[in-house]
N, CA and C of each residue as an Amber inpcrd file, in Angstrom:
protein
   306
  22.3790000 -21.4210000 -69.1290000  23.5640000 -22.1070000 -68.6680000
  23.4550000 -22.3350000 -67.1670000  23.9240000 -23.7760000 -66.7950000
  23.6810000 -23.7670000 -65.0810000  24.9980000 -23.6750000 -64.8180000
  25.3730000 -23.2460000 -63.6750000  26.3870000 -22.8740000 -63.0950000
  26.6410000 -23.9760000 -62.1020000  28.0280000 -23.9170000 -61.5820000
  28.4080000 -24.8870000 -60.6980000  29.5230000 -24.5360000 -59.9420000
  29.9510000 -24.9970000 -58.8250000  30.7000000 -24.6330000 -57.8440000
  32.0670000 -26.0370000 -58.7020000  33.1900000 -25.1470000 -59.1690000
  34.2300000 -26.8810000 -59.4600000  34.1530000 -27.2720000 -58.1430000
  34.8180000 -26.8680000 -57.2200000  35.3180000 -27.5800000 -55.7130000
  34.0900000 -28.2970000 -55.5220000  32.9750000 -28.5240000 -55.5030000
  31.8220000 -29.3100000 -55.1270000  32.0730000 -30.3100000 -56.5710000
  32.2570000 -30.0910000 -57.1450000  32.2440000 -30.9670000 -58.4320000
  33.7840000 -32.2900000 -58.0630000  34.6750000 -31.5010000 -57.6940000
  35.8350000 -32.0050000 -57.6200000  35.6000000 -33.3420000 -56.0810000
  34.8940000 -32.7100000 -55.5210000  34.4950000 -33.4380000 -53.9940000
  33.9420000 -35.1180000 -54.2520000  33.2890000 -35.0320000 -55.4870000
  32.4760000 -36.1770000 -56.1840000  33.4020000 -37.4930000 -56.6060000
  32.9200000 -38.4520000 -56.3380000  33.5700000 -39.1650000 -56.7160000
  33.2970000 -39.5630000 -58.5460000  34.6470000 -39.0070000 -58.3980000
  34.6590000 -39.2890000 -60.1280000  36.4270000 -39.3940000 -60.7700000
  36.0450000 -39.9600000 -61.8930000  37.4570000 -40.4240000 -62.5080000
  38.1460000 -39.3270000 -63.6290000  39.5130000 -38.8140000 -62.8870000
  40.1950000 -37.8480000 -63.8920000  40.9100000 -38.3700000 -64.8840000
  41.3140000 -37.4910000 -65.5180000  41.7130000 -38.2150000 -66.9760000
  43.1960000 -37.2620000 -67.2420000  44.2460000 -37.5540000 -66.8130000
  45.7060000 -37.0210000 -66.8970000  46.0590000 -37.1400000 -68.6030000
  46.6520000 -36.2700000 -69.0150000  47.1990000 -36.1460000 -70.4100000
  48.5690000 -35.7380000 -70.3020000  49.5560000 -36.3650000 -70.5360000
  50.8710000 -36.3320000 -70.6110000  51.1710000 -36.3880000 -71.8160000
  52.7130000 -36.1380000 -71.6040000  53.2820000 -36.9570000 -73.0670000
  54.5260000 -37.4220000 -73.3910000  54.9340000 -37.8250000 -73.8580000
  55.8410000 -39.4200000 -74.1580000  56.4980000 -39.2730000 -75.5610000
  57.6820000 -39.9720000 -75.5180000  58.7380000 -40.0990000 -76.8390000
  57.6430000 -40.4320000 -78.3370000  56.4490000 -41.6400000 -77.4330000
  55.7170000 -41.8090000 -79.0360000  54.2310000 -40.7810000 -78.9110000
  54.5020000 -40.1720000 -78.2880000  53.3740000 -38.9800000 -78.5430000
  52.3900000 -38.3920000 -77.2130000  51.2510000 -38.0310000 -77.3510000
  50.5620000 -37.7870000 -76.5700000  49.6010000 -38.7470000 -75.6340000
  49.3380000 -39.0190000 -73.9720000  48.7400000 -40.1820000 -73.6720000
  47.9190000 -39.0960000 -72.4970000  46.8990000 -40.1370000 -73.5670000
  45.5650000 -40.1420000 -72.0240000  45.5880000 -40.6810000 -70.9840000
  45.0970000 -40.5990000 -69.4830000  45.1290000 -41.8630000 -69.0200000
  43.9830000 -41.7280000 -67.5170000  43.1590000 -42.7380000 -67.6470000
  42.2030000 -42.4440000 -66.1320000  42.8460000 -42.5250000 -65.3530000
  42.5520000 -42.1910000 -63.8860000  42.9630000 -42.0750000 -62.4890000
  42.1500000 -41.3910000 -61.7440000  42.1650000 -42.6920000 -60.3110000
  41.2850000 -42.1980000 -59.2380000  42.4550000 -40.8300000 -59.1830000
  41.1620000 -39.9380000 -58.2410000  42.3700000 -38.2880000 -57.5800000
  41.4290000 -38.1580000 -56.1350000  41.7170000 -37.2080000 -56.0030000
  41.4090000 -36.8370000 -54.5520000  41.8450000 -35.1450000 -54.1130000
  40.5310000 -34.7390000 -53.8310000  40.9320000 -32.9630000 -54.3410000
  40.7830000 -32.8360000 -52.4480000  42.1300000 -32.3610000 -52.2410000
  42.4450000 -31.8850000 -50.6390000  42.7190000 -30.9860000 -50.5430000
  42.3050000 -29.8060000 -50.1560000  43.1010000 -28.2740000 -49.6450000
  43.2730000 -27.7610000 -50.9010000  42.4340000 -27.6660000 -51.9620000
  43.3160000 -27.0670000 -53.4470000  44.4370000 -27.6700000 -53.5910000
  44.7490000 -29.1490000 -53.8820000  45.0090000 -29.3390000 -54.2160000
  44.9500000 -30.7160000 -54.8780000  45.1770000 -30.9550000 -56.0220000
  44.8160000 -32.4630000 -56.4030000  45.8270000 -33.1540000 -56.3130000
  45.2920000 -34.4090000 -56.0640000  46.2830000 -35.6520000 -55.5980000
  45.7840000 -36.3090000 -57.1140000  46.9380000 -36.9320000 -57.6730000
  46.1830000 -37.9060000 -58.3050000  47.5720000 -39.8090000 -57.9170000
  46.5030000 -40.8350000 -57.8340000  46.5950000 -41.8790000 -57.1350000
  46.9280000 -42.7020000 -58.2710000  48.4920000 -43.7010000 -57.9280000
  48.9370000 -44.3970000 -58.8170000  49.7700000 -44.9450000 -57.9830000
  50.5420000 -46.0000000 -58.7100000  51.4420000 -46.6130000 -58.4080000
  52.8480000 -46.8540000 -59.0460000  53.5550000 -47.3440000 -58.6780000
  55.0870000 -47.8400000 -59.9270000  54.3680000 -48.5520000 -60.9830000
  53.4670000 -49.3860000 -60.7040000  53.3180000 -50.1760000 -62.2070000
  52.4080000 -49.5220000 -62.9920000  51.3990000 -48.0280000 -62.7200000
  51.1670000 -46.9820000 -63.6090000  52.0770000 -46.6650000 -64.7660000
  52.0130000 -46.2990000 -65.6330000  52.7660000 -45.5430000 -66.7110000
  53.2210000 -44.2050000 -66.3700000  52.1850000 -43.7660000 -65.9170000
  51.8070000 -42.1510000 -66.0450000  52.9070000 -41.5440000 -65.0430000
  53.2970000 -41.7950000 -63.6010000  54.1850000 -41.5900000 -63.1540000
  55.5800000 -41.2840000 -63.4920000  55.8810000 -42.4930000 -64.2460000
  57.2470000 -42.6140000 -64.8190000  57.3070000 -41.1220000 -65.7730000
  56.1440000 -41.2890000 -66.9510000  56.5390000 -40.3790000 -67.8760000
  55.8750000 -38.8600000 -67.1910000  55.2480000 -38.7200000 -65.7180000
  55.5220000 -37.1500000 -65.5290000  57.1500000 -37.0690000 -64.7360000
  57.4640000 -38.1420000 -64.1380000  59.4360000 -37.6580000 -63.8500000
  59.7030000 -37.2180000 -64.9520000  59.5490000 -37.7760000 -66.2370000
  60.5100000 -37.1540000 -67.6180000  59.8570000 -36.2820000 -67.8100000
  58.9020000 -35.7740000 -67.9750000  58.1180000 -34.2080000 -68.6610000
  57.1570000 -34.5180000 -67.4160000  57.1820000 -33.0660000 -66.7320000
  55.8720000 -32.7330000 -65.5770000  55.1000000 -31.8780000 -65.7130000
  54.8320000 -31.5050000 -67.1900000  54.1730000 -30.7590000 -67.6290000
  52.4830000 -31.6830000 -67.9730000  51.1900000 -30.9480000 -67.5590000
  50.4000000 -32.5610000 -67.8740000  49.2560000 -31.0170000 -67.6960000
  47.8090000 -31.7180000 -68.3610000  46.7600000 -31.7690000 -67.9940000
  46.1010000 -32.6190000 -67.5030000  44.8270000 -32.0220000 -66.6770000
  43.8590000 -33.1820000 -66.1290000  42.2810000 -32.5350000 -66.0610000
  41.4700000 -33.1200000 -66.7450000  40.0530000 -33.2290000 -66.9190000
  39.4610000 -34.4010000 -65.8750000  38.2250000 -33.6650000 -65.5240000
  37.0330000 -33.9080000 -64.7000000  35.8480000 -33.9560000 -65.0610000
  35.1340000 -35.0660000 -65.6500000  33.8490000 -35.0000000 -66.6810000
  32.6760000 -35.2050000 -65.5700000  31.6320000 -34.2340000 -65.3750000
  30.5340000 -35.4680000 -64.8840000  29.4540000 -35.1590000 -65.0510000
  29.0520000 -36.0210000 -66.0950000  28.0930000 -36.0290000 -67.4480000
  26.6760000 -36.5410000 -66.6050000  25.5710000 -35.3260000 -66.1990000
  24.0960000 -36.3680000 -65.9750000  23.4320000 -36.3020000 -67.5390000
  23.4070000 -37.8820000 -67.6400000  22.3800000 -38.0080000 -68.7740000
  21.2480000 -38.1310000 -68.9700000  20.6740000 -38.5930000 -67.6280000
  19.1460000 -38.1640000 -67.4210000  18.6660000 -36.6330000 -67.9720000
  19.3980000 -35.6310000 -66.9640000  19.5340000 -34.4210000 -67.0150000
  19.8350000 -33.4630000 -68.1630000  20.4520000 -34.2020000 -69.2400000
  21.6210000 -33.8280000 -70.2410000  22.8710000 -32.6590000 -70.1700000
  23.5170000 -32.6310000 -68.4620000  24.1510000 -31.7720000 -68.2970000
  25.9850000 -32.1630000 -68.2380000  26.2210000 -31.6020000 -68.8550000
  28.0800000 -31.8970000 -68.5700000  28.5720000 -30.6500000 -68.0010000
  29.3840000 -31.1670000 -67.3450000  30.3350000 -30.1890000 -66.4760000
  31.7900000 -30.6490000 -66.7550000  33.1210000 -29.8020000 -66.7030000
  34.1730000 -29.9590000 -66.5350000  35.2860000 -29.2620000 -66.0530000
  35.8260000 -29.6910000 -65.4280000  36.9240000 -29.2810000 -65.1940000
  38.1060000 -29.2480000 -65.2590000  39.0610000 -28.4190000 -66.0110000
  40.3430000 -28.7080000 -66.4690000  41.3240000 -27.7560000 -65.5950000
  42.4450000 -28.3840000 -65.5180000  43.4500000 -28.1160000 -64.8150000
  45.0340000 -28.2060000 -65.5590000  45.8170000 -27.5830000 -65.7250000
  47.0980000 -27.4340000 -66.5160000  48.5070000 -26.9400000 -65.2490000
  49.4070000 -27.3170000 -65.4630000  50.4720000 -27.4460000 -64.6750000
  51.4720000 -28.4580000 -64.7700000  51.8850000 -28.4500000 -63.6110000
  53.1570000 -29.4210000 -63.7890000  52.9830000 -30.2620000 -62.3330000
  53.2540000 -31.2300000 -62.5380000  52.6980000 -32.4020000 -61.6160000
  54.7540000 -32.7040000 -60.7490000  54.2290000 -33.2680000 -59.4890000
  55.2340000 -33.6320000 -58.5920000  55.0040000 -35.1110000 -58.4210000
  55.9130000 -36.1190000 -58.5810000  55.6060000 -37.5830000 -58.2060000
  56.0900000 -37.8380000 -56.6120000  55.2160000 -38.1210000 -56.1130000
  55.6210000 -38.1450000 -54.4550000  55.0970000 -39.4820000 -54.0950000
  56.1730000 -40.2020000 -52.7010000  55.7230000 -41.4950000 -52.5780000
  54.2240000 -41.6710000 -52.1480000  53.5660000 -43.1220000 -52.0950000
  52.1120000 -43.0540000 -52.0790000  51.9540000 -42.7420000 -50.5210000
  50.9050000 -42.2160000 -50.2730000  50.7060000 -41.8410000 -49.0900000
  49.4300000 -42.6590000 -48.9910000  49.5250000 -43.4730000 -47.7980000
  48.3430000 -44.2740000 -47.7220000  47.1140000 -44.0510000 -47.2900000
  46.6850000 -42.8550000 -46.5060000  45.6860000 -42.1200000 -45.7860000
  45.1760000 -41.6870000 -46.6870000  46.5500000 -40.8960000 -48.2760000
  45.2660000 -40.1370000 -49.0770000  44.6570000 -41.6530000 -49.8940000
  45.3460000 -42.3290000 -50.5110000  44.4860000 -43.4190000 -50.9890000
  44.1950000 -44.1260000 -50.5740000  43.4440000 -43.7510000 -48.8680000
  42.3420000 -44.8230000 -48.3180000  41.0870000 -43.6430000 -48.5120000
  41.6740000 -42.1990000 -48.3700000  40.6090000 -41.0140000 -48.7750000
  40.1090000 -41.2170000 -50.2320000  40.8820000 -41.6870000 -50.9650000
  40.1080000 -41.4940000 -52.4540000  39.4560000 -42.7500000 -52.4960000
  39.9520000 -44.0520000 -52.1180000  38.6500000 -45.3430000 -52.3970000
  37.8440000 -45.1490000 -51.4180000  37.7790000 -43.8270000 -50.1890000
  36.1570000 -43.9470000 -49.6620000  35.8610000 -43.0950000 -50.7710000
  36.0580000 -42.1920000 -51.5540000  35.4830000 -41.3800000 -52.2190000
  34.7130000 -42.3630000 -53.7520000  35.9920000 -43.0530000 -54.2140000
  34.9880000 -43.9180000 -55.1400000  34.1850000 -45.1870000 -54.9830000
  33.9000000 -45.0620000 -53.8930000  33.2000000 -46.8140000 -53.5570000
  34.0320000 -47.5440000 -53.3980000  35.2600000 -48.0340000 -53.6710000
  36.4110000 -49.2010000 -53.5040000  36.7150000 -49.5760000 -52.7150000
């Protein structure tokens, strides 16, 4: 088994995957994030979904895949809690599109 540091994993630019849930059931959903100080940001807007339905339930998971397939190694990272919707802050999402190329 190889081992891995998450916080170096989390540093990477890569796409999380929020799991909420909603009147018609359970929803997946990608999103850039941005891991600052222990803590994760994750980056959206009003016309996101995902926002709206963590105001109604802020209860959520979020997964971190990053699969080398050359290599054949997966790593992940999961995270469980309850999420805060706070207005966008523009510094962190100019920090997360340097982080994903955008």
């Amino acid at each position: 088994m190889i081992e891995f540091d998450p916080v170096d994993m989390l540093a990477k630019p890569l796409l999380a995957y929020l799991a909420t849930g909603s009147p018609e059931g359970p929803r997946s959903s990608p999103v850039w994030f941005l891991w600052e100080n222990g803590t994760l940001w994750l980056i959206g807007n009003e016309e996101d979904s995902f926002p709206k339905r963590l105001r109604a339930e802020p209860r959520c998971a979020v997964s971190v895949v990053d699969f080398d397939v050359a290599r054949g190694i997966l790593r992940h990272v999961g995270i469980r809690g309850r999420a805060e919707v706070l207005p966008m802050d523009h510094a962190r999402l100019s920090a997360a599109g340097a982080l994903s190329g955008a």
